[in-house]
PDB file of N, CA, C, O and CB in Angstrom:
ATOM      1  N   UNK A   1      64.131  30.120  77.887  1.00  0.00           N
ATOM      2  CA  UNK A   1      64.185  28.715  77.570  1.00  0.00           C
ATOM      3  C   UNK A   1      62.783  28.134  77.414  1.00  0.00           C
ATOM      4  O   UNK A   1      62.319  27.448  76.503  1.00  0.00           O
ATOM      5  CB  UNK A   1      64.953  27.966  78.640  1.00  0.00           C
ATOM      6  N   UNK A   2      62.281  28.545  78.431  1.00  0.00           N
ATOM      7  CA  UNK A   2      60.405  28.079  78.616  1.00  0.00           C
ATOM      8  C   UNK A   2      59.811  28.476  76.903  1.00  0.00           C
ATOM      9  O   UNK A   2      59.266  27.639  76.183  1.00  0.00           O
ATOM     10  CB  UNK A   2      59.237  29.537  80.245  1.00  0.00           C
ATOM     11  N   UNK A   3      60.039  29.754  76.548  1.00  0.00           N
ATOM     12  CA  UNK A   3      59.362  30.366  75.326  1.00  0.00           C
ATOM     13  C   UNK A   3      59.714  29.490  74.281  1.00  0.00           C
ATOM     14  O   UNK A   3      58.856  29.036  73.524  1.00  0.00           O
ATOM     15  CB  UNK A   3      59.783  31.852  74.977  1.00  0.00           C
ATOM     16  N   UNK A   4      61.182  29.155  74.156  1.00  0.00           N
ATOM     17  CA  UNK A   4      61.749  28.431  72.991  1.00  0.00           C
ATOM     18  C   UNK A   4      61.245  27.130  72.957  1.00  0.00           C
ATOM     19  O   UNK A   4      60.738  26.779  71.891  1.00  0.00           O
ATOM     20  CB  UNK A   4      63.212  28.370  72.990  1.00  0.00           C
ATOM     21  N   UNK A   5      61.273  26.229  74.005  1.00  0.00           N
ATOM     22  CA  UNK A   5      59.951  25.468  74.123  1.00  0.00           C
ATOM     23  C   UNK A   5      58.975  24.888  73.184  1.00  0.00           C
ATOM     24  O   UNK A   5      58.914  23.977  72.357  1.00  0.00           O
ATOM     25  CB  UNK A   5      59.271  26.141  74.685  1.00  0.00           C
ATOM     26  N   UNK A   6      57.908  26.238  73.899  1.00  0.00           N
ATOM     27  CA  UNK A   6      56.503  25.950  73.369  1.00  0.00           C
ATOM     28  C   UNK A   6      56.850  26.485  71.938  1.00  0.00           C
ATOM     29  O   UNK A   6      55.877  26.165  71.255  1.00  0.00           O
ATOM     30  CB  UNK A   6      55.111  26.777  74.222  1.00  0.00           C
ATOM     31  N   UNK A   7      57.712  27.109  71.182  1.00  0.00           N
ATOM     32  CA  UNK A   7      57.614  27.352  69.639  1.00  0.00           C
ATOM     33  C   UNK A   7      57.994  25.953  69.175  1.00  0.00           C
ATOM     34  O   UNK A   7      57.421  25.285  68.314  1.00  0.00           O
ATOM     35  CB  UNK A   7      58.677  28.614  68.987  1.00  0.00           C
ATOM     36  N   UNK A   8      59.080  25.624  69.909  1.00  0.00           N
ATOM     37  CA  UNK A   8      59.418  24.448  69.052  1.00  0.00           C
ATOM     38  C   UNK A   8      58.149  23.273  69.019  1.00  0.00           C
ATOM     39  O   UNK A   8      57.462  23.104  68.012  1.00  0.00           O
ATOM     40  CB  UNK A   8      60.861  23.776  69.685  1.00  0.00           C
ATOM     41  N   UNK A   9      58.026  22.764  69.851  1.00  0.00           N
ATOM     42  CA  UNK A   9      56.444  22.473  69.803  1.00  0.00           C
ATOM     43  C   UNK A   9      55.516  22.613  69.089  1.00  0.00           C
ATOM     44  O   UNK A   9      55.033  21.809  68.291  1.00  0.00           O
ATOM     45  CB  UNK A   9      55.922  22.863  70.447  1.00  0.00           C
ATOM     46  N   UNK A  10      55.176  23.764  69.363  1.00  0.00           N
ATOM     47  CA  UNK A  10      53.700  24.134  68.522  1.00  0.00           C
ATOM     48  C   UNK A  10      54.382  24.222  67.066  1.00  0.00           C
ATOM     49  O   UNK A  10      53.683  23.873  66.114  1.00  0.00           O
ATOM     50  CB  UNK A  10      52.763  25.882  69.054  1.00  0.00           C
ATOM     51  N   UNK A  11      55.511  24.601  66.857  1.00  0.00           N
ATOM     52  CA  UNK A  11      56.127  24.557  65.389  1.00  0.00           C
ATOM     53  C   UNK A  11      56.177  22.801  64.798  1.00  0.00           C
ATOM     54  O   UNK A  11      55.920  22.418  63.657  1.00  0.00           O
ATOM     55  CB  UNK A  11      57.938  25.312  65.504  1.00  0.00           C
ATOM     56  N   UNK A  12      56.407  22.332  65.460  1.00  0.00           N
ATOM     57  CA  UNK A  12      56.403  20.437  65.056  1.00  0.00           C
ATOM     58  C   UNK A  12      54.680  20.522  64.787  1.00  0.00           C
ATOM     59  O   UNK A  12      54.214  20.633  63.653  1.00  0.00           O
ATOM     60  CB  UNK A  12      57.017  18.910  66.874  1.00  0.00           C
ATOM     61  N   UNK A  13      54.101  20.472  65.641  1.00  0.00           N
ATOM     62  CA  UNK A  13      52.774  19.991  65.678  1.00  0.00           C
ATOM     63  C   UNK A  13      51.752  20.924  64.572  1.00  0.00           C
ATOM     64  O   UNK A  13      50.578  20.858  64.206  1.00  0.00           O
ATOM     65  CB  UNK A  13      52.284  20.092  67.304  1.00  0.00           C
ATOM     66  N   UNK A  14      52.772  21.688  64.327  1.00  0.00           N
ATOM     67  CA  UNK A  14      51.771  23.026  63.738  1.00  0.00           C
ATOM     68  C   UNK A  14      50.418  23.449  64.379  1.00  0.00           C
ATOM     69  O   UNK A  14      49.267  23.065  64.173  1.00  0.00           O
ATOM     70  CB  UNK A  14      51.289  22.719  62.248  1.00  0.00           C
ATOM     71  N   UNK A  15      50.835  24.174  65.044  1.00  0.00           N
ATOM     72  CA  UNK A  15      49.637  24.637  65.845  1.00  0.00           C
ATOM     73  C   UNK A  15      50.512  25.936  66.315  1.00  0.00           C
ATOM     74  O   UNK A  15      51.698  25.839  66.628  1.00  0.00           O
ATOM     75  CB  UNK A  15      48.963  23.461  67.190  1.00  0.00           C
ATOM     76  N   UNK A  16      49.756  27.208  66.326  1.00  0.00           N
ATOM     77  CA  UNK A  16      49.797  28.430  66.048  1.00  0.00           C
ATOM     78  C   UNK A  16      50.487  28.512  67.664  1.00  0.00           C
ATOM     79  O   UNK A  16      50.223  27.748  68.593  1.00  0.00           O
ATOM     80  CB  UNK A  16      48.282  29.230  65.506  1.00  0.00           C
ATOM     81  N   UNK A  17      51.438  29.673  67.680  1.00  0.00           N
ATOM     82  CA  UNK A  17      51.480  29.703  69.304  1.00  0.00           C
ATOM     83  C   UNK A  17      52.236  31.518  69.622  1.00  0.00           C
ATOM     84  O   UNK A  17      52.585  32.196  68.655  1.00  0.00           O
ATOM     85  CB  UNK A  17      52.808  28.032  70.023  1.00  0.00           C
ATOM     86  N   UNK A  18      52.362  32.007  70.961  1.00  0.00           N
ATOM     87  CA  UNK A  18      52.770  33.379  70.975  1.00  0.00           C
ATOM     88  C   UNK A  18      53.188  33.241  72.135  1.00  0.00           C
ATOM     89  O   UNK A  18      52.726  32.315  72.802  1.00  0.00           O
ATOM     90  CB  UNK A  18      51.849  34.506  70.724  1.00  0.00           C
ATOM     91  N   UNK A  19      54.017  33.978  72.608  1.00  0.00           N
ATOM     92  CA  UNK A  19      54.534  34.276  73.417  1.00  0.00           C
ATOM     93  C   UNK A  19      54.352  36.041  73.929  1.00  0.00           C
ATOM     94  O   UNK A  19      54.481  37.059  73.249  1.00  0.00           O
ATOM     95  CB  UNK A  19      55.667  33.731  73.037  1.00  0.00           C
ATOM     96  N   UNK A  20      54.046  35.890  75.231  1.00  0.00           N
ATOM     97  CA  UNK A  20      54.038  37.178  76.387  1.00  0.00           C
ATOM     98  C   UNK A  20      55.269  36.977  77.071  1.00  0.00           C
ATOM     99  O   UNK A  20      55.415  35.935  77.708  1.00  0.00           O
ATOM    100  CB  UNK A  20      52.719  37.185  77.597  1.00  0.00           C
ATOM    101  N   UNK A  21      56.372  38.014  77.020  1.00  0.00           N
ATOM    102  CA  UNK A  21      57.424  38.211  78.271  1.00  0.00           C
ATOM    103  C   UNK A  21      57.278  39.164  79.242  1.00  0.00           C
ATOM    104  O   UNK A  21      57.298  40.232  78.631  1.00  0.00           O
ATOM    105  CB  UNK A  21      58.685  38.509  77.855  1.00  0.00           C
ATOM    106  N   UNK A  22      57.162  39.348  80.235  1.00  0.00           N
ATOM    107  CA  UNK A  22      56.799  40.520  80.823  1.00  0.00           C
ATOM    108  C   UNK A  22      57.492  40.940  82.295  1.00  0.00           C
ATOM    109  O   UNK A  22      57.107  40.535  83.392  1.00  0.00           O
ATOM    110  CB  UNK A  22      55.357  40.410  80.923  1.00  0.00           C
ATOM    111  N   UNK A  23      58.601  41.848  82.043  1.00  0.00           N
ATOM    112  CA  UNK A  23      59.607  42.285  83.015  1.00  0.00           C
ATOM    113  C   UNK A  23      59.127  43.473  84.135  1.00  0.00           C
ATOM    114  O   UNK A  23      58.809  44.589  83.724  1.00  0.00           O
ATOM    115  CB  UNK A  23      60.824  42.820  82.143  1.00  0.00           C
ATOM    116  N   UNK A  24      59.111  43.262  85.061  1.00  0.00           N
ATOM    117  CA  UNK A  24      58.391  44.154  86.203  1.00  0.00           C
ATOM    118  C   UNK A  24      59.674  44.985  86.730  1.00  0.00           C
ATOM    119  O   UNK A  24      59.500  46.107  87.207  1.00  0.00           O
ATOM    120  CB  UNK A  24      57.567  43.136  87.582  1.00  0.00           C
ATOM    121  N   UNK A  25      61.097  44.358  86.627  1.00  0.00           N
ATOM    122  CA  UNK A  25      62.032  45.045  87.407  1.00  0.00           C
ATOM    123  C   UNK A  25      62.990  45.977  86.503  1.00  0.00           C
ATOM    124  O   UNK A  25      63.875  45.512  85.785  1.00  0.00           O
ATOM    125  CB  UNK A  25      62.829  44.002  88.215  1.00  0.00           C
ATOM    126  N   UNK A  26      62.708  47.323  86.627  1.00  0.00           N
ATOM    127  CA  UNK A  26      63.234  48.333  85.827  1.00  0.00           C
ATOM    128  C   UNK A  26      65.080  48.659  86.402  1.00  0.00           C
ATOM    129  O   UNK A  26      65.377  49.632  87.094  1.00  0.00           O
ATOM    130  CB  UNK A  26      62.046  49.767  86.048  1.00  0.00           C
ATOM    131  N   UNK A  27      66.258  47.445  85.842  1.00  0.00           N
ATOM    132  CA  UNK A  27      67.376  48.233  86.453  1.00  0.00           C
ATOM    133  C   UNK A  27      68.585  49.104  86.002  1.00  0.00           C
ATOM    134  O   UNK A  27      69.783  48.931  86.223  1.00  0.00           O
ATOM    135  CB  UNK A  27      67.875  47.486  87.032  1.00  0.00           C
ATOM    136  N   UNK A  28      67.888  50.180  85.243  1.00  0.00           N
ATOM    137  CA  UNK A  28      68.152  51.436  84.567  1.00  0.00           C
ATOM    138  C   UNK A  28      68.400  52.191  85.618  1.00  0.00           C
ATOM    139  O   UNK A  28      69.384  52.709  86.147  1.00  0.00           O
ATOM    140  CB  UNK A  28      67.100  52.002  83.681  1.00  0.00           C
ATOM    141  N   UNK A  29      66.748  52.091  85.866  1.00  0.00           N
ATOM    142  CA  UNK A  29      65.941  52.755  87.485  1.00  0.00           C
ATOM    143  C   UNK A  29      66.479  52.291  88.745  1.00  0.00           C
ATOM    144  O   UNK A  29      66.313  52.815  89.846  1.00  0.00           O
ATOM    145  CB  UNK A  29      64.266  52.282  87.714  1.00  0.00           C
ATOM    146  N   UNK A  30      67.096  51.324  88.484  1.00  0.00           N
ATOM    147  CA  UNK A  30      67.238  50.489  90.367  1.00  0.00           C
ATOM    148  C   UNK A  30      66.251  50.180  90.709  1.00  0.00           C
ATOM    149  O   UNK A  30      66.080  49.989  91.912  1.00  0.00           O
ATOM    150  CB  UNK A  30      67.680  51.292  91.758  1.00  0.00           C
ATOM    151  N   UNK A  31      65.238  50.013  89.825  1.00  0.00           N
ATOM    152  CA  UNK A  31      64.163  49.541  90.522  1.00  0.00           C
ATOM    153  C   UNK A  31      64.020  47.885  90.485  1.00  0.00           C
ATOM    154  O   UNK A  31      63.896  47.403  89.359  1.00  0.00           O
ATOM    155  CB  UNK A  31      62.948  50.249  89.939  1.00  0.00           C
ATOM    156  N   UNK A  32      64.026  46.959  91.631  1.00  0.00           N
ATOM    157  CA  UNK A  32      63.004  46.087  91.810  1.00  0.00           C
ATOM    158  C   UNK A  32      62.091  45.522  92.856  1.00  0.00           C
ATOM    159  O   UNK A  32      61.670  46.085  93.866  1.00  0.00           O
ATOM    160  CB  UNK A  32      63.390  45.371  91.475  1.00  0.00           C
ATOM    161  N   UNK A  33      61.824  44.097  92.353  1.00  0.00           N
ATOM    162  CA  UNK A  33      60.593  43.924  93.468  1.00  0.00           C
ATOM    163  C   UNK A  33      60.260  44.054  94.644  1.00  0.00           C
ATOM    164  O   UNK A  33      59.065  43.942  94.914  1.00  0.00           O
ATOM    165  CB  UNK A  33      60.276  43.129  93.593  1.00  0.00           C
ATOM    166  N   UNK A  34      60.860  44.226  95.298  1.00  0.00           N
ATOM    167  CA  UNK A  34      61.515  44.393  96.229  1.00  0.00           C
ATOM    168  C   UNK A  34      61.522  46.269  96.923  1.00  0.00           C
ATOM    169  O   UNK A  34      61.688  46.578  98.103  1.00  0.00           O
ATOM    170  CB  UNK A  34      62.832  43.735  95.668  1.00  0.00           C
ATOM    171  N   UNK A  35      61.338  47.035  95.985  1.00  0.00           N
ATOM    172  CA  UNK A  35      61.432  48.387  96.016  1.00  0.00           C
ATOM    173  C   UNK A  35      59.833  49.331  96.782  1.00  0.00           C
ATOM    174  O   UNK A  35      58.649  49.092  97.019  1.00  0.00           O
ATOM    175  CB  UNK A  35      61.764  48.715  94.309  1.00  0.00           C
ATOM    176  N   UNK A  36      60.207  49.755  96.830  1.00  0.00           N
ATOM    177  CA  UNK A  36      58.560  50.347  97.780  1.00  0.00           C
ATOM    178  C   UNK A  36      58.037  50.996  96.289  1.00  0.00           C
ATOM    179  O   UNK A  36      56.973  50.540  95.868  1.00  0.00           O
ATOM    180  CB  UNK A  36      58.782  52.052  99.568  1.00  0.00           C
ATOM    181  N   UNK A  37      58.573  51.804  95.652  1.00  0.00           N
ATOM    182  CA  UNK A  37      58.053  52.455  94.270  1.00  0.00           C
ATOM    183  C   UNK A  37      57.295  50.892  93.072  1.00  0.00           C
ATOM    184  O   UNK A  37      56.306  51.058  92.358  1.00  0.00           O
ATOM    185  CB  UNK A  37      59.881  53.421  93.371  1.00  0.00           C
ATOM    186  N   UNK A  38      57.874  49.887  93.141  1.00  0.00           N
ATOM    187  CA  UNK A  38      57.340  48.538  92.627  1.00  0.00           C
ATOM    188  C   UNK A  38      56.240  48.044  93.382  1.00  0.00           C
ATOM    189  O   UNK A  38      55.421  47.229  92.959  1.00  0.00           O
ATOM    190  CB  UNK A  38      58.373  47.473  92.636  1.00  0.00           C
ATOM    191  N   UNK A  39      56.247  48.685  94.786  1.00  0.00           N
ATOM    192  CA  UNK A  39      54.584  48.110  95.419  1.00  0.00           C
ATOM    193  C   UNK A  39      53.647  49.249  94.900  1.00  0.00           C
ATOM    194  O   UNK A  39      52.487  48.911  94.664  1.00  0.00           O
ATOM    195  CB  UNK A  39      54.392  48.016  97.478  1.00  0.00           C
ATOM    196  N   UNK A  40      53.880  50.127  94.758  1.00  0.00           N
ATOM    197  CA  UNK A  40      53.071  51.827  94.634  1.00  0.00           C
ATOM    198  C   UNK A  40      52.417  51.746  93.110  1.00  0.00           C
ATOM    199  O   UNK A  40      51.262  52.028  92.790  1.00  0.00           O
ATOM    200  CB  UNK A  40      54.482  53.508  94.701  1.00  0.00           C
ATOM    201  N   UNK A  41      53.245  51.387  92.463  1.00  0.00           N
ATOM    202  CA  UNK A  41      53.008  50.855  91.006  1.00  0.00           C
ATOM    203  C   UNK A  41      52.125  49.655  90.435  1.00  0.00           C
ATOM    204  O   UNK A  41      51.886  49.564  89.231  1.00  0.00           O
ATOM    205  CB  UNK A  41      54.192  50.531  90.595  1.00  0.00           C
ATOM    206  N   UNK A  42      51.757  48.936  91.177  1.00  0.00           N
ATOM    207  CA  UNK A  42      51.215  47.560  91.067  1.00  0.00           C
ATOM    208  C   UNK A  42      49.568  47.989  89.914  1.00  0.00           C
ATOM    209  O   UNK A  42      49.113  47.670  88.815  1.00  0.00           O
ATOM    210  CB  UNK A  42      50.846  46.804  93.083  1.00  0.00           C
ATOM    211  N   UNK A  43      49.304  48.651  90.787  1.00  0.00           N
ATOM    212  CA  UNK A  43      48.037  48.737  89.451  1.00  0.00           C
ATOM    213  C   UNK A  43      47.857  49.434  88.202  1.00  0.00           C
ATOM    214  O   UNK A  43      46.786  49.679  87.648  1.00  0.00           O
ATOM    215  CB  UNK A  43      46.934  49.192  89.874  1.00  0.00           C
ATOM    216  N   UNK A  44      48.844  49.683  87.876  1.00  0.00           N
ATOM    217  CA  UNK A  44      48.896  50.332  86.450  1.00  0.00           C
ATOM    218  C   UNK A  44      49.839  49.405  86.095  1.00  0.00           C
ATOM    219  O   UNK A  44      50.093  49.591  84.905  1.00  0.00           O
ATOM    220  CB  UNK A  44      49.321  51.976  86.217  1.00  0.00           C
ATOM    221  N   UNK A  45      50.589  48.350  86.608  1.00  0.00           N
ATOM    222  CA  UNK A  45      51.721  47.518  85.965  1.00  0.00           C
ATOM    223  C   UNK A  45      50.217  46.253  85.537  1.00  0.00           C
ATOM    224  O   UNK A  45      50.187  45.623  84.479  1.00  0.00           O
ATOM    225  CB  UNK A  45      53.443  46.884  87.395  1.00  0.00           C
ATOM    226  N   UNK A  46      49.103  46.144  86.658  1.00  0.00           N
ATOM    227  CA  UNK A  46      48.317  45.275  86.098  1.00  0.00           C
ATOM    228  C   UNK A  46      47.386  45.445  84.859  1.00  0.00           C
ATOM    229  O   UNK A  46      47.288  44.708  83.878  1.00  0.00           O
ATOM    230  CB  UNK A  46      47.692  44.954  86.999  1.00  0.00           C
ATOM    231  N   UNK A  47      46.645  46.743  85.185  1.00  0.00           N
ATOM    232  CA  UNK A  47      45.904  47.493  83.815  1.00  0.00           C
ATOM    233  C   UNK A  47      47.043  46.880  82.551  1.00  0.00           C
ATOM    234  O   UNK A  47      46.627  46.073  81.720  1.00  0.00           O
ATOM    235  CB  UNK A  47      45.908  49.706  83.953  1.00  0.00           C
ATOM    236  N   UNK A  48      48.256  47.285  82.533  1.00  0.00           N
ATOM    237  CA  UNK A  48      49.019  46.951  81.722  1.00  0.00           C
ATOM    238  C   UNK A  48      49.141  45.650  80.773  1.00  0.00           C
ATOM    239  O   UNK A  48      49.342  45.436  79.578  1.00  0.00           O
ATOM    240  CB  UNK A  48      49.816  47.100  82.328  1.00  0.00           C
ATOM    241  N   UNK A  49      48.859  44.715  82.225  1.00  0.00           N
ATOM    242  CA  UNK A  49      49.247  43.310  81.865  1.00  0.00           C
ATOM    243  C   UNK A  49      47.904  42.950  80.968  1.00  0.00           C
ATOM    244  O   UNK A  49      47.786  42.140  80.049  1.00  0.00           O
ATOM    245  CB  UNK A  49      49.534  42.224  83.327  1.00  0.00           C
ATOM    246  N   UNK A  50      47.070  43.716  81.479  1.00  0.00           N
ATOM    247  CA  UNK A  50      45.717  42.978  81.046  1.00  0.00           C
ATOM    248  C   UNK A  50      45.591  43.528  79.465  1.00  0.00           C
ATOM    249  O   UNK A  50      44.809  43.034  78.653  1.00  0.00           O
ATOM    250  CB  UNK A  50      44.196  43.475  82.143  1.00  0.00           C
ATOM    251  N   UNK A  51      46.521  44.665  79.169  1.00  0.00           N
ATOM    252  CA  UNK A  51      46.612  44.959  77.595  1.00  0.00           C
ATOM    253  C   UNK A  51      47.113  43.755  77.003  1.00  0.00           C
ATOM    254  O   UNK A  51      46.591  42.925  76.258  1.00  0.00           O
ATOM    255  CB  UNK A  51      47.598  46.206  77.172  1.00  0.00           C
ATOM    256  N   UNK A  52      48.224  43.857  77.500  1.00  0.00           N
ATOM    257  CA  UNK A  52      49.181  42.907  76.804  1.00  0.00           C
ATOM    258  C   UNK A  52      48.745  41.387  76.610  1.00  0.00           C
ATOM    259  O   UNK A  52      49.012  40.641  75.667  1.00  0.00           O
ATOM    260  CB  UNK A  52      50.471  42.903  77.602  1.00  0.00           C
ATOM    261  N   UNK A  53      48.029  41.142  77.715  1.00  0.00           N
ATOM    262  CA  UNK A  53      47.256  39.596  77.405  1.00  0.00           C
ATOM    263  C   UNK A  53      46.069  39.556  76.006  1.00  0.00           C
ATOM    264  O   UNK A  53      45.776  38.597  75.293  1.00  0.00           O
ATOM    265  CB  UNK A  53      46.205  39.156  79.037  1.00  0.00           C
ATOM    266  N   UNK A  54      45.560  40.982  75.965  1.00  0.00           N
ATOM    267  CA  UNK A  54      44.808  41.414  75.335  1.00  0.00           C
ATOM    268  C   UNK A  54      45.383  41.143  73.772  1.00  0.00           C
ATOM    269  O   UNK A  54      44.878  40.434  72.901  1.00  0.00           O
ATOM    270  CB  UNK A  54      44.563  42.701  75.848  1.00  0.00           C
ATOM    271  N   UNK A  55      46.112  41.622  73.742  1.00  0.00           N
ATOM    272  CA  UNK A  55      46.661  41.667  72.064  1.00  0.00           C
ATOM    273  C   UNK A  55      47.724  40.237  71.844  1.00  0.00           C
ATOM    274  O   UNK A  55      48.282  39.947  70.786  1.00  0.00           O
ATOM    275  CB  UNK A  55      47.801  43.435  71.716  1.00  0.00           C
ATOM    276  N   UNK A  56      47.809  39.532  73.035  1.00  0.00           N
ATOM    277  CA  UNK A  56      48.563  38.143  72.756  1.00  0.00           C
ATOM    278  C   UNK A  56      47.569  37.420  72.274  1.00  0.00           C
ATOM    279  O   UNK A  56      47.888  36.996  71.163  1.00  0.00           O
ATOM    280  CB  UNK A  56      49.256  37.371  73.981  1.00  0.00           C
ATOM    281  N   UNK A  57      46.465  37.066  72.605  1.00  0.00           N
ATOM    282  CA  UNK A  57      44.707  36.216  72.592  1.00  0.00           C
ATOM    283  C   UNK A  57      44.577  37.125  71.207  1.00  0.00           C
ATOM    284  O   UNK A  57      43.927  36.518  70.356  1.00  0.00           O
ATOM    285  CB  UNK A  57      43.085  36.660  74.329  1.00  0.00           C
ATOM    286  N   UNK A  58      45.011  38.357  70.800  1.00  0.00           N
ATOM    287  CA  UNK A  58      44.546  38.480  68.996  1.00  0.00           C
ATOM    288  C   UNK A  58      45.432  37.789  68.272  1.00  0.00           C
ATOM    289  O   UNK A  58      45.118  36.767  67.663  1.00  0.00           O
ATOM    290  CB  UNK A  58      44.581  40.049  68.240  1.00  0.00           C
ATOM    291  N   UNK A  59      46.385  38.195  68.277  1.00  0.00           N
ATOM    292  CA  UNK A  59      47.608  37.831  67.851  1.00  0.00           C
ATOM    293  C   UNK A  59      47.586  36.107  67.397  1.00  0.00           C
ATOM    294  O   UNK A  59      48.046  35.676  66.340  1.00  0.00           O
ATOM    295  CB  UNK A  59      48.645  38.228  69.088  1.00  0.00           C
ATOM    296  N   UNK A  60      47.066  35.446  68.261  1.00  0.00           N
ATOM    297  CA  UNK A  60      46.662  34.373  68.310  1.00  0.00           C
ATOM    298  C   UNK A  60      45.452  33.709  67.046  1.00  0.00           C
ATOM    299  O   UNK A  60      45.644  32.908  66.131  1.00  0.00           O
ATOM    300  CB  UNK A  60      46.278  34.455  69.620  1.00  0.00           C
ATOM    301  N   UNK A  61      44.347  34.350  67.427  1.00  0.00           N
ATOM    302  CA  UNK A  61      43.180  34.132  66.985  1.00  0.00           C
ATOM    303  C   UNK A  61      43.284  35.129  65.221  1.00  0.00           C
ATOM    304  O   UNK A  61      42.304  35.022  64.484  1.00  0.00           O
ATOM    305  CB  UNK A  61      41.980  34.697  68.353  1.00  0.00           C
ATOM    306  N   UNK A  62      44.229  35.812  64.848  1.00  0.00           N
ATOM    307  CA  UNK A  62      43.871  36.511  63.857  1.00  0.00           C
ATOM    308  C   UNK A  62      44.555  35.683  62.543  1.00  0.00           C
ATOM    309  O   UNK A  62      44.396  36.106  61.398  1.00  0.00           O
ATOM    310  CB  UNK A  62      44.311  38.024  64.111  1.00  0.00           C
TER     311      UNK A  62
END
């Protein structure tokens, strides 16, 4: 709802906008936050995040 939002928005105003979603709880796996394997994981889920912020800020700017 939050995402749909800021498009509609930035779509009125015209002004460029992107969206990052980013799901931490795998329940394929049974995994969530809550899980000891989701604390063990934390720094490669962040390395991660910091891609993904990475190519949202191009995505943006290109």
């Amino acid at each position: 709802m939050e995402t749909a939002i800021v498009f509609a928005v930035s779509n009125h105003f015209k002004v460029p906008s992107s969206a990052l979603i980013y799901v931490s709880d795998n329940l394929i796996k049974g995994q969530t936050v809550c899980d000891e394997s989701h604390s063990k994981e934390k720094e490669v889920r962040e390395e991660i995040k910091k891609e993904v912020y990475k190519i949202g800020i191009l995505s943006l700017i290109e």
